[in-house]
C-alpha distance (Angstrom), angle and dihedral (degrees) to the residues before:
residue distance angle dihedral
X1 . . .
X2 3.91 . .
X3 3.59 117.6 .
X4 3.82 119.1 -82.6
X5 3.77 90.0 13.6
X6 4.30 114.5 122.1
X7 3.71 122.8 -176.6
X8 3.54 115.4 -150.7
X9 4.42 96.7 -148.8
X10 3.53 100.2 142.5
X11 3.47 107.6 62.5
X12 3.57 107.5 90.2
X13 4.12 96.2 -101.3
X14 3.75 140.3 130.7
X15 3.81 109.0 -113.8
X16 3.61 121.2 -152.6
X17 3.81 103.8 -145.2
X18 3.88 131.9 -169.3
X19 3.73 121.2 -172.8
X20 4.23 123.1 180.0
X21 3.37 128.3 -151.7
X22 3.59 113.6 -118.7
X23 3.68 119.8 -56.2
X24 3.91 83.5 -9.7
X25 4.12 84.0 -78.1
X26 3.78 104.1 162.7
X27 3.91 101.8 -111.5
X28 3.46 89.1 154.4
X29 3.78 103.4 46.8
X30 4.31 86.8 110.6
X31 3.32 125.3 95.7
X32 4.62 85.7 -134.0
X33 4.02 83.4 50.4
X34 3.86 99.1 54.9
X35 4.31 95.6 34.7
X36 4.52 77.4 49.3
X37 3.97 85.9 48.8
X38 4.24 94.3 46.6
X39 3.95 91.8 51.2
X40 3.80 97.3 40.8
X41 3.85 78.6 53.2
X42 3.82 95.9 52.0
X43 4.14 94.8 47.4
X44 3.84 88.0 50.4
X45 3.50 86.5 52.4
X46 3.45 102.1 46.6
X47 3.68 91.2 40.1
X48 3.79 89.1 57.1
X49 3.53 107.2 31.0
X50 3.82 97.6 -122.5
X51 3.73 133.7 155.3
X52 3.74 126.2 -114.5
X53 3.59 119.9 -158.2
X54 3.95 96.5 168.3
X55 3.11 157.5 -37.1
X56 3.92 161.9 -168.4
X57 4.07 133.6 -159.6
X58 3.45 108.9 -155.5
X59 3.80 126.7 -175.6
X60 4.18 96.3 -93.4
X61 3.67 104.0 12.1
X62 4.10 143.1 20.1
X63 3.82 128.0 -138.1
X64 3.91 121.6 -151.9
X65 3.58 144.2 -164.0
X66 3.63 114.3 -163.2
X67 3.70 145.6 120.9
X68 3.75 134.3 -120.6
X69 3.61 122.7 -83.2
X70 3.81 121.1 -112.3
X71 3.88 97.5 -127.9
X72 3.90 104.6 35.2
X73 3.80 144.2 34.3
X74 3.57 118.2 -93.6
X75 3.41 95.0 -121.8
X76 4.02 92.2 66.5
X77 3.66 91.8 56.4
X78 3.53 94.7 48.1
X79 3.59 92.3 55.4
X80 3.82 94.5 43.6
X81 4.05 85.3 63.5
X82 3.88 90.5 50.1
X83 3.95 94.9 48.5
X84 3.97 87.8 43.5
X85 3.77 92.8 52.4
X86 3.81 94.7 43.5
X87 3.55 96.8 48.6
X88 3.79 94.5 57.9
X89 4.15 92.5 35.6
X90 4.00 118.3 72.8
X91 4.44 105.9 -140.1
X92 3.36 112.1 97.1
X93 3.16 123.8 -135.2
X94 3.85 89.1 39.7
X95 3.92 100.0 -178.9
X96 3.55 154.6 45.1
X97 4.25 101.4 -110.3
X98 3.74 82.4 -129.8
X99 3.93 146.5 58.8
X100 3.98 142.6 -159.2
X101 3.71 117.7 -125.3
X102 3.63 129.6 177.7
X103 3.80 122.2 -169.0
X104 3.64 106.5 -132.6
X105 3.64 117.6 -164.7
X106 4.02 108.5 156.9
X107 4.00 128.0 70.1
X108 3.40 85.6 -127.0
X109 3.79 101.4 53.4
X110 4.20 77.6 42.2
X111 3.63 84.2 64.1
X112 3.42 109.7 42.2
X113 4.49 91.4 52.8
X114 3.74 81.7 52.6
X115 3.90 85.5 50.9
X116 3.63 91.0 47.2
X117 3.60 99.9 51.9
X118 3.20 98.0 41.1
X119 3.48 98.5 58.0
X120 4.19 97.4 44.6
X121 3.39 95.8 99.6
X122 3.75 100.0 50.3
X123 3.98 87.3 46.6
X124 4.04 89.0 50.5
X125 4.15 80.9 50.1
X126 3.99 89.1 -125.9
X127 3.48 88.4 128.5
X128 3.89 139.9 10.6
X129 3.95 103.7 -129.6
X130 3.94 123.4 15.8
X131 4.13 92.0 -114.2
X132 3.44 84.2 66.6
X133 3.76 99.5 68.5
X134 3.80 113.7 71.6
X135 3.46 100.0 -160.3
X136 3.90 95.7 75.6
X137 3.88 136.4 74.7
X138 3.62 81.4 -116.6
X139 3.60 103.8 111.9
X140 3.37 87.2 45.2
X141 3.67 101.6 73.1
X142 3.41 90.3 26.7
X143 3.85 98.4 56.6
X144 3.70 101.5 3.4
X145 3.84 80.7 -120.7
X146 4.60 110.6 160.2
X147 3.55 116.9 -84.7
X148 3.73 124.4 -142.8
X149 3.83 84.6 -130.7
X150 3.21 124.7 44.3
X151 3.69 116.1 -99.3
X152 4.69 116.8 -149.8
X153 3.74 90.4 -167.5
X154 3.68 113.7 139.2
X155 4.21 102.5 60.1
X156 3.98 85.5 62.5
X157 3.76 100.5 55.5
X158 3.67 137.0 73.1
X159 3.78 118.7 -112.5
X160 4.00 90.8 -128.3
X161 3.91 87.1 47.8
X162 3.92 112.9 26.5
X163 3.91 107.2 167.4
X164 4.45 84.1 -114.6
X165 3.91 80.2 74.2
X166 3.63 97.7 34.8
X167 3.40 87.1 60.7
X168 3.78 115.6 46.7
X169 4.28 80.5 46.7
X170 3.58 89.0 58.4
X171 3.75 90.7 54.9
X172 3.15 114.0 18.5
X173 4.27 93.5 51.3
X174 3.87 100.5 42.5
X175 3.82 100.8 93.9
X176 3.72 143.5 94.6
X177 4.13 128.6 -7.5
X178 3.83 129.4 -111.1
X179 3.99 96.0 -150.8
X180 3.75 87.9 -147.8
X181 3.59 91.4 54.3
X182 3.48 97.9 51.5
X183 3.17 100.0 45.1
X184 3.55 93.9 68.5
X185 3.64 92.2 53.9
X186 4.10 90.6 47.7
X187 3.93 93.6 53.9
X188 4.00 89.5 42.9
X189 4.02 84.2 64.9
X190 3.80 98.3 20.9
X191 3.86 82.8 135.1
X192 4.00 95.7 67.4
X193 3.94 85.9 42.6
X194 4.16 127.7 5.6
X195 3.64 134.2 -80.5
X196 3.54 123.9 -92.1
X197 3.85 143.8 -157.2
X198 3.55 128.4 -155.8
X199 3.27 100.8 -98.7
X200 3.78 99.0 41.7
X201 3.61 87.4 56.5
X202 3.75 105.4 44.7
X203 4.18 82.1 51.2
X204 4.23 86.2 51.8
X205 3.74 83.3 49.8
X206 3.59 100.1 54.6
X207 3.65 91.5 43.7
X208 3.87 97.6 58.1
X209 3.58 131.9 97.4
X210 3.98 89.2 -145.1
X211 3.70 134.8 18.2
X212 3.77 115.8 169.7
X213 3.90 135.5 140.0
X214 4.00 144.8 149.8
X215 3.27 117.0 -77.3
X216 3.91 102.9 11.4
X217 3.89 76.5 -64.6
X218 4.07 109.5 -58.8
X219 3.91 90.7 113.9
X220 4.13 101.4 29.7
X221 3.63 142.9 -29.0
X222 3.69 133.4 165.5
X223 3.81 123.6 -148.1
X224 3.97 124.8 -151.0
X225 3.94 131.3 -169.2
X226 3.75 115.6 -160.1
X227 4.42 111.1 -143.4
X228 3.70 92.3 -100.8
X229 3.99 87.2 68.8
X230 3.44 116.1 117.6
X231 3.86 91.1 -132.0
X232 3.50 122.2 158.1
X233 3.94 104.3 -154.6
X234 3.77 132.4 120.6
X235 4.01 94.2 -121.7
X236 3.85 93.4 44.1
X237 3.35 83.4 58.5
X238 3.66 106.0 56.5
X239 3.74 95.8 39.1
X240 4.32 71.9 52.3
X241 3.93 94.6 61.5
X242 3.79 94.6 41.9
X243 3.80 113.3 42.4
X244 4.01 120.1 41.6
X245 3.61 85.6 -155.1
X246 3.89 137.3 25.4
X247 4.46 137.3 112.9
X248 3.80 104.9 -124.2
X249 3.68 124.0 -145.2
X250 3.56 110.1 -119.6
X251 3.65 100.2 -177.7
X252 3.76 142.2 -25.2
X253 4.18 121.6 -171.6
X254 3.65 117.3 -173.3
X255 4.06 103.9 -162.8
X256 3.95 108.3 -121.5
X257 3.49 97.0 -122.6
X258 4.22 87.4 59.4
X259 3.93 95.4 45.4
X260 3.54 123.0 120.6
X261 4.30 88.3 30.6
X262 4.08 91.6 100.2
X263 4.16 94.8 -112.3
X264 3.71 79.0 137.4
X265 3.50 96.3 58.5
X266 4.33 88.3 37.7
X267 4.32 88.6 56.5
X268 3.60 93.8 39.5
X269 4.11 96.5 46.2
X270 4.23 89.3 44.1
X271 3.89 90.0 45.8
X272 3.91 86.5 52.6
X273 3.63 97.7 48.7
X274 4.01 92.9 44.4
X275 3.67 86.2 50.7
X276 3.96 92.1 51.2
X277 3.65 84.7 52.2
X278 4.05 102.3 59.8
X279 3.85 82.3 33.4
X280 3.61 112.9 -107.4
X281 3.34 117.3 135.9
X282 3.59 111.7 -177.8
X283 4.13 116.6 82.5
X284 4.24 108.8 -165.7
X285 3.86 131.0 172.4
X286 4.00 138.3 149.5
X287 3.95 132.5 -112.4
X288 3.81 126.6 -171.2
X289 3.19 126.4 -107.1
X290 3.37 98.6 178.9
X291 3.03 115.8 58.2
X292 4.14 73.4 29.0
X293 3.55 125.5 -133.8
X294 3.86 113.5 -169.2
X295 3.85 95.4 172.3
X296 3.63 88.0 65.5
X297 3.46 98.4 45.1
X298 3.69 95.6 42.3
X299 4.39 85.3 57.0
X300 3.83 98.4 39.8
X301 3.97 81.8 55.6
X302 3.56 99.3 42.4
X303 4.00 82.9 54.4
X304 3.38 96.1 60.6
X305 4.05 107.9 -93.1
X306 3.65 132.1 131.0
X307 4.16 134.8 -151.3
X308 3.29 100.8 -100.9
X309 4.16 97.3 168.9
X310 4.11 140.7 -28.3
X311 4.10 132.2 -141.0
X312 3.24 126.4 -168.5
X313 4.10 111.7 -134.6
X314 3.38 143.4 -156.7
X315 4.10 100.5 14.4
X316 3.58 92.2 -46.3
X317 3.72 102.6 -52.4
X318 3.20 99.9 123.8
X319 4.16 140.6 18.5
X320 3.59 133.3 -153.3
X321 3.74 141.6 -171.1
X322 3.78 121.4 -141.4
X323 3.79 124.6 -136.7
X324 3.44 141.1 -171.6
X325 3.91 133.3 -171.7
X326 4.12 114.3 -157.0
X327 3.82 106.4 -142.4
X328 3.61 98.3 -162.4
C-alpha cells in the first residue's frame, strides 16, 4: 500500500471501487475481454461470499459496487479478480498496481455510484442510452433482465425508492421541456439564475442546442446554448471572445424536494455525451460569487471544471466566476 494511504475495509460499508488497466490501455475494449472480466468477477464472488450491487466494464477500467466479505479483507478479493483476469488475458502488465475505493454508507450515496456507473458509457459516447451497453448491471434494474453476476440488490434500498424505480425514472423522465412548466420552477429560484416570462423563455428555448429535464421540467431541467446562438447576454459573450467553440449552460434548477438524488450529475453527464456526439468538446457556464454560491461551485468542480476567469456585471451588483470543463 503506498505511503500515507489507509483503507477503511472493515467497517461494515459498501465500497465503490475503480481499478484501470495499465496506463489506461484498453485491454478490455473486446467483447471476449469484458464477458472474461464478468465471470472472473462472479467466481471471486462466490469464492468469497461478497455482495454485488453493480457494476460496469468499460474498455480500460471497471467500476464496482460491493461490500466486504465476511471471512476476508477486501483487498484479497480484489486481487483474486485481477490475477483471474490476467491469467486468462495475454498484455502484460495487465493493471494499474493501485485502486479507488469509496466507503459508501448512505442509500443515497448507494444511489448516486449506481447513477454514476451507469451512465459512463453514454458520457464516453460509446453508446446512446445505458441499456445499450451489456457490460453493466444496467439492464438489470432496468428490466430485471439475468446478470452474469449475481446482483444482492433489494436489502439496500428503500421500499418507496428501490433502485428498479430509481432507474426507469432516471431514463425514462429525462427528456423534453414544457415551457410552462419550467417556468414555474425558473421563477421559484430566479435568485440563483434570472426571472423569466413566457416569451423570453420560449425564445431561450429555441435558441439552445439542448433543453432537457425531469418531468417536462417541474422537478429539474438544464438549458444549454451552443456559440453560434444569437444570445444577447454578458457571459455568453465572454465565453464568445475566448473559445471558437463551446455549448454554454444557461441554467440548471434542481427542485428542493429532488436535491441530494444526483439529477445534477444525470443533466450534466447526458449534456456531455450529446455534446461529444455533434462534436463539441468544451462545456462552459457562470456561478456567483457575489452574492456567493458555494454549492454550485463545490458541484461544477466535483464535475470536472476549472475557473478559468470572473466579471463583475451590472455596476458591481453582482460577480461571477467562469468555468470550463475540457471533454477530451
Amino acid at each position: 500500500m503506498p505511503l500515507g494511504l489507509k483503507r477503511y475495509q472493515q467497517e461494515g460499508d459498501d465500497h465503490f471501487i475503480t481499478f484501470s488497466c495499465h496506463n489506461r490501455n484498453p485491454y478490455l475494449n473486446t467483447p471476449t475481454s469484458k464477458d472474461i472480466f464478468l465471470d472472473s468477477l462472479e467466481r471471486t464472488r462466490t469464492k468469497y461470499q461478497f455482495e454485488v450491487l453493480g457494476y460496469v466494464v468499460m474498455p480500460e477500467h471497471v467500476h464496482l459496487l460491493i461490500n466486504e466479505p465476511p471471512n476476508e479483507p477486501l483487498s484479497k478479493a480484489l486481487q483474486s479478480i485481477k490475477i483471474s483476469v490476467s491469467r486468462r488475458l495475454t498484455e502484460r502488465p495487465f493493471w494499474q498496481t493501485r485502486y479507488y475505493d469509496f466507503n459508501v454508507f448512505t442509500h443515497n450515496k448507494r444511489v448516486e455510484k449506481l447513477k454514476y456507473m451507469h451512465r459512463n458509457p453514454v458520457t464516453r459516447g460509446l453508446v446512446e442510452k445505458p441499456e445499450d451497453w451489456p457490460w453493466s448491471s444496467y439492464r438489470h434494474y432496468l428490466l430485471n433482465e439475468p446478470s452474469s453476476v449475481t446482483l444482492d440488490t433489494y436489502n439496500k434500498f428503500t421500499p418507496q425508492e428501490d433502485p428498479m424505480k430509481l432507474m426507469k425514472r432516471a431514463n425514462g423522465d429525462l427528456g423534453s421541456l414544457d415551457a410552462s412548466t419550467t417556468l414555474q420552477l425558473n421563477n421559484a429560484h430566479a435568485k440563483e439564475t434570472s426571472e423569466l416570462d413566457l416569451a423570453h423563455l420560449t425564445t431561450l428555448l429555441g435558441m439552445a442546442c439542448y433543453a432537457r429535464g425531469i418531468d417536462q421540467g417541474k422537478t429539474a431541467f438544464l438549458i444549454a446554448l451552443d456559440h453560434t446562438a444569437p444570445y444577447q447576454n454578458p457571459n455568453f459573450a465572454w465565453f464568445k471572445s475566448t473559445y471558437q467553440s463551446f455549448i454554454y449552460i444557461d441554467r440548471d434548477i434542481v427542485a428542493e424536494s429532488a436535491r441530494g438524488q444526483g439529477i445534477a450529475r444525470l443533466l450534466y453527464e447526458d449534456l456531455f455525451a450529446a455534446a461529444h456526439r455533434i462534436g463539441i468538446h468544451r462545456i462552459v457556464c457562470e456561478v456567483n460569487s457575489e452574492p456567493p454560491n458555494p454549492a454550485s461551485d463545490a458541484f461544477h468542480l466535483a464535475m470536472g471544471f476549472e475557473k478559468v476567469g470572473q466579471a463583475v456585471l451590472y455596476n458591481g451588483v453582482k460577480t461571477v466566476n467562469y468555468f470550463a470543463k475540457n471533454l477530451g
